[in-house]
N, C-alpha and C positions, 0 to 999 in steps of 0.2 A: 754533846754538851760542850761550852765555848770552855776553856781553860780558863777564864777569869771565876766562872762558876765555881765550877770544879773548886779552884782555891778556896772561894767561899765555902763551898760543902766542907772541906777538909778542915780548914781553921776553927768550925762549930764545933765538928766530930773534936779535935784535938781539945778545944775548949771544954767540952763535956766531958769527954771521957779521960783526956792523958791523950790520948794515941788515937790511930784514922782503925778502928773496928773493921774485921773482914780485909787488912792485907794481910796478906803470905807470908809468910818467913820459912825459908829454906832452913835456916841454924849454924849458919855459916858465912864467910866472908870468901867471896873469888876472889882470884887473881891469873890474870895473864899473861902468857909465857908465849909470847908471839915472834922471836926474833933469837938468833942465836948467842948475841949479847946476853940477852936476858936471861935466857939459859943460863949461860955458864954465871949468871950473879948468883944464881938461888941455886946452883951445882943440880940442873935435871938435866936429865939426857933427853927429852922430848918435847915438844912443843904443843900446848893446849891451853885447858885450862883448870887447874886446880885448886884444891881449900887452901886458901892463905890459914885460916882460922875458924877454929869450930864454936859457933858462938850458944849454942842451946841446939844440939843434936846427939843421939847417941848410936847415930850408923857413920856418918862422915867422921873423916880424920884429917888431921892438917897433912899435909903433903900427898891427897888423893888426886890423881888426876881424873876428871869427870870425860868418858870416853864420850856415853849416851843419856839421853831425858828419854824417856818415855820411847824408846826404838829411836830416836831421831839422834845421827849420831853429833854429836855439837865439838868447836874446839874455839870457843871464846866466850865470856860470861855473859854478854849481850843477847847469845843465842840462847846461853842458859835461860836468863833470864826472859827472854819471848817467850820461849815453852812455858817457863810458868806461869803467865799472866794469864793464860786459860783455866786455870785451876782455881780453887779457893780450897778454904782454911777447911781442913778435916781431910783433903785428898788424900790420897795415896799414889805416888809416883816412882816409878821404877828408874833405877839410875845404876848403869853398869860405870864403875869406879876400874881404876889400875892403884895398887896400894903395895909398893915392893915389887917385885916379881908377880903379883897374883891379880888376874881377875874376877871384880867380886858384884855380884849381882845385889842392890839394895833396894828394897822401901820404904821407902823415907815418906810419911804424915806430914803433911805441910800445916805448921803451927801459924796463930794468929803473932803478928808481929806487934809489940808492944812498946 
């Protein structure tokens, strides 16, 4: 499907409904911790990719680091975000997090984003 379409599709959907029906929403906002700079702004000792913000989730936390999606291990939101574009709304997705000192195995429902 060309992209000019596409925008067409989406601007009816948002017309009709509010919102494009059947995208993902994680429940969170990434952020990228790619460079030792960066590190030391937001004071982590590692480099990945973590919840800046949990916006409609009640497994994520803000300062998680996301290890893995679904086995696949990721360390930038972009990767996060490929892995989910395979999914749709109702999934269930495994997500091994660092939260402190601990690792925590989660799964997280991937909601319709509104």
């Amino acid at each position: 499907m060309k992209v000019c379409n596409r925008r067409v599709i989406f601007a009816k959907k948002i017309i009709t409904y509010g919102y494009v029906p059947g995208r993902i929403d994680l429940g969170a906002e990434l952020l990228d911790i790619s460079d030792e700079m960066t590190a030391i702004k937001y004071r982590l000792r590692e480099l990945g990719v973590y919840i800046a913000e949990v916006t409609n989730s009640s497994s994520l936390r803000s300062g998680d680091r996301i290890v893995s999606v679904d086995g696949q291990n990721v360390s930038t939101a972009s990767e996060v975000k490929s892995i989910l574009e395979s999914y749709k709304v109702g999934d269930v997705v495994k997500f091994i997090v660092k939260r402190s000192n601990q690792t925590l195995e989660l799964s997280i429902t991937l909601r319709e984003a509104k």
